[in-house]
C-alpha positions in Angstrom: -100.6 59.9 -45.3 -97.2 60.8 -43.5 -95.9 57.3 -42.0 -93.0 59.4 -40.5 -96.1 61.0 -38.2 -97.4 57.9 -36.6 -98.3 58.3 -33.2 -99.3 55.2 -30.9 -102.2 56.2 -28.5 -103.4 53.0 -27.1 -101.1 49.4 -26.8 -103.0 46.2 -25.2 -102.4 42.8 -24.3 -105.4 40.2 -23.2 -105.4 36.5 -22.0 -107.4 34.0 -21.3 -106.5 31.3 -19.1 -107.4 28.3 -17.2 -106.9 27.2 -14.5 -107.4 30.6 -12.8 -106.2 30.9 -9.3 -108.7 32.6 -6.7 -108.6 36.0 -6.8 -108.5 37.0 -3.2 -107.7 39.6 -0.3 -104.4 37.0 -0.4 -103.3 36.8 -3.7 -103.9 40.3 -4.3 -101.7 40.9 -1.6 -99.4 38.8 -3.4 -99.4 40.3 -6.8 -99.2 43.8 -5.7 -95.5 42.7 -3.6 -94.3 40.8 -6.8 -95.0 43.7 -8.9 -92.8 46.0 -7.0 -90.4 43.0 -7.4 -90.6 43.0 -10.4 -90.4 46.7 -11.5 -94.2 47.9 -12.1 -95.1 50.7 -10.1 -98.7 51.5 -9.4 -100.5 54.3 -7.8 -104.1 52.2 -6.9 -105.1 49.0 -6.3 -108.7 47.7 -6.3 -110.4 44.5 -5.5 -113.9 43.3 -5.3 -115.1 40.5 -5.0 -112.8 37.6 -7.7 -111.1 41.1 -9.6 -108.4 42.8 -9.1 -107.7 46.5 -10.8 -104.3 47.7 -10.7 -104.0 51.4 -12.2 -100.7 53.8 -13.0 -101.6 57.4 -14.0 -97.6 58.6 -13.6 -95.1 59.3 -15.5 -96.9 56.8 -18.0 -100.3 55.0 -18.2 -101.0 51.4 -17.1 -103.6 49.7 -16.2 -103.6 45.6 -15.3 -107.0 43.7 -15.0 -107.6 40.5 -13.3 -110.6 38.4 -13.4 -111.6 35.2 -12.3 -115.0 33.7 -13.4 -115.0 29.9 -12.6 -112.3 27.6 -14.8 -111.6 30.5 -16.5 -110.1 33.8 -15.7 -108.4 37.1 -17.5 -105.6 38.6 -17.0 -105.7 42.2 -19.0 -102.7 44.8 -19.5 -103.0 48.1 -21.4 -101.2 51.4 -21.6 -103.5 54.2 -22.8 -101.6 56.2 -23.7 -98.6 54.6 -23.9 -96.7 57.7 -23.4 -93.8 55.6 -23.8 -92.2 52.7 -26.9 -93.5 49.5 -27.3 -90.0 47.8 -26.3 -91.0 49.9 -22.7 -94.4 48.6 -22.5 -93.5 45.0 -23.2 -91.0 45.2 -20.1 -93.3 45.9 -18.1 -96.6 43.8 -19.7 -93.6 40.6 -18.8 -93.1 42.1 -15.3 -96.7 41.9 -14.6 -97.0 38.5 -15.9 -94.1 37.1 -13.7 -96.3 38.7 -10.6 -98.9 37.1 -11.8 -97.3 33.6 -12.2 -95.3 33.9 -8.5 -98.8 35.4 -7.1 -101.0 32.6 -9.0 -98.6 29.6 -7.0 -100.8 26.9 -9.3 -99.5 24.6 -11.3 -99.1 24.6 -16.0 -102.4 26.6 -17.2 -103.3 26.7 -20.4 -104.2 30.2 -22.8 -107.3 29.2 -23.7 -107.6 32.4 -25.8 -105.5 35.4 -26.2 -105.8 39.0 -28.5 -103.3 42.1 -28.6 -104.4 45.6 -30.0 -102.7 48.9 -31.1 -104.4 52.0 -32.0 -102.5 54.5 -33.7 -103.0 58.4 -35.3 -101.3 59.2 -38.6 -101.4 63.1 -40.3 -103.4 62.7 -43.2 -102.1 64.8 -46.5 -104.6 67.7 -46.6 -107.0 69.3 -43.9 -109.4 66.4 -43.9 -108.5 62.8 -43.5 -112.0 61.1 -44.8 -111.2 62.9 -47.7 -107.9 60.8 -48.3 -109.2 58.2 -47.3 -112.4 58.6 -49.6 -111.0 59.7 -52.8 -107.4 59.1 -53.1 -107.6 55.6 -51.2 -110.7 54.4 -52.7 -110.6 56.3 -55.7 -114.3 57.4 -55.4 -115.6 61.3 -56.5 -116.6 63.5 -53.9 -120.1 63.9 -55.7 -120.7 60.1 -54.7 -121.4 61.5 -51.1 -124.3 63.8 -52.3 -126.9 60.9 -51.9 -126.4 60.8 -48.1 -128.3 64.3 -47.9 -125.8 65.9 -45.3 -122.2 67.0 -45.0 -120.1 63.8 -43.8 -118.1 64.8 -40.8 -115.6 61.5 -40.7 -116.1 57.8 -41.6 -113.7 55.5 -43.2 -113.5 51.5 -43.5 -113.5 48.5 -41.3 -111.6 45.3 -42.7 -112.5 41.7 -40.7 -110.5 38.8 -41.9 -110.1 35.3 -41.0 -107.3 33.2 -40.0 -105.6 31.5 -43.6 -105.4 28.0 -43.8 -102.8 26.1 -42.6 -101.6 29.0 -39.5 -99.7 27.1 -37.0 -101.3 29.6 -34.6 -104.6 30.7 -36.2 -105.4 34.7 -35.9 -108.1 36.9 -36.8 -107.5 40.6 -37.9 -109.7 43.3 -37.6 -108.7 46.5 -38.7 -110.3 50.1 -38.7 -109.0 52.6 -40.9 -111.2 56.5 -40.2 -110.7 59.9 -39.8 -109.9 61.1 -36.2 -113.2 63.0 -35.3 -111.6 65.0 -32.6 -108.8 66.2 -35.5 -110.4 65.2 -38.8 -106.4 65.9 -40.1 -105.1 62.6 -38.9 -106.5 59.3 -39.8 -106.8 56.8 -37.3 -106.0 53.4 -37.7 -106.9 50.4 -35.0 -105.0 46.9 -35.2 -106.6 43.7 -33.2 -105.6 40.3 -33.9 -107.4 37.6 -31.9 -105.8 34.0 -31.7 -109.1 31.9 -30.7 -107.1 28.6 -30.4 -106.1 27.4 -27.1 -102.2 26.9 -26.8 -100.9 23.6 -25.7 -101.1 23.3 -21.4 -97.9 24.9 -20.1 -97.2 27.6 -23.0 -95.9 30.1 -21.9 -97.3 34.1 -21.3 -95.3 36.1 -24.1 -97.4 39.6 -24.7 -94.2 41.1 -26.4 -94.6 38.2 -28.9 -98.2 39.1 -30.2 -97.7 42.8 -29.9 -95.0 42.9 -32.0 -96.9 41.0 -34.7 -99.5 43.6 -34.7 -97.1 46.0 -35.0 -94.9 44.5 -37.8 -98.6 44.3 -39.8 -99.3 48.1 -39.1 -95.8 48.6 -40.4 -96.4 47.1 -43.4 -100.0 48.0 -43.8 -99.7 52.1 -43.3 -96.6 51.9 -45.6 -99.1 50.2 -48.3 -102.1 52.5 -47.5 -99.5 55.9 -47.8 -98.4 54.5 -51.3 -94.8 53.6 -50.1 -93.0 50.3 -50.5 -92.8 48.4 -46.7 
């Protein structure tokens, strides 16, 4: 696997919080004027009834999610494609969480649960990545395959792990490592991390925080997988 060849198609940021102001015709109104304020352009809004959907299509993807269900409400930012760095998309993912805050006019909430994902494409080294994933990675014969009864088209692993003891700021990991169906040359990898915990009343709304800790772990990770030293 090339590391050099890593292509980002899919950066996201989710929160939790509580309290959760109304979302109404008002503070819609509101976010959407302290988003231009704050640099996040947007091509459509729309609202129904306690959401908001806010959606970009030009020059780069973006699309913001608000939800309020009671006590506790979401507030959801993803590029997909990014079309653009991670630096980029963290500007703007803490543009549209100072909207939010200005628009929300409520007093400390609290993150009652919070997750960050990257999903990324890598060129595998030969014309199939299961295969490198299958019997270079996992050191398995090809012959092992025959008891399925059929040619395998793609596949590859899926890792869940806990939080380790003693994590100031528990977090779960879930990682997906498979060929790319729609180009069975690249192998795709997806990165979540979940933090169930709730933060501490007041803490504040950092996305660049937890996406760059999913990104230092894919770092490290691919460089592992590809046989190099990270």
């Amino acid at each position: 696997m090339d590391i050099s060849s890593r292509k980002t198609i899919h950066m996201g940021v989710n929160f939790l919080l509580a309290p959760m102001p109304v979302v109404d015709r008002q503070f819609g109104l509101a976010f959407q004027r302290f988003l231009i304020e704050s640099g996040v352009a947007y091509n459509s809004v729309e609202q129904v009834e306690m959401q908001i959907s806010v959606v970009r299509e030009k020059p780069t993807p973006l699309s913001i999610q608000i939800k309020s269900g009671g006590q506790v409400g979401q507030l959801l930012i993803v590029a997909s494609p990014p079309e653009r760095a991670l630096d980029a998309f963290i500007r703007e993912a803490d543009g549209v969480v100072r909207a939010f805050e200005i628009a929300a006019e409520t007093g400390p909430r609290q993150i009652v649960g919070k997750d960050a994902s990257i999903r990324d494409l890598f060129d595998s080294g030969g014309e199939h990545a299961f295969q490198e994933i299958w019997e270079r990675f996992l050191e398995r014969p090809p012959q092992v395959l025959d008891m399925l009864e059929r040619h395998v088209l793609g596949g590859g692993l899926r890792f869940v792990m806990p939080s380790k003891e003693g994590e100031p700021d528990p977090v779960q990991i879930e990682l997906k490592i498979e060929s790319f169906l729609r180009d069975t040359s690249k192998i795709f990898f997806e990165t979540q991390f979940s933090w169930p915990q709730p933060s501490p009343p007041g803490t504040q709304i950092m996305p660049g925080e937890l996406l760059k800790e999913v990104d230092r772990y894919i770092v490290r990770i691919s460089g592992k997988f590809a046989g190099g030293e990270q």
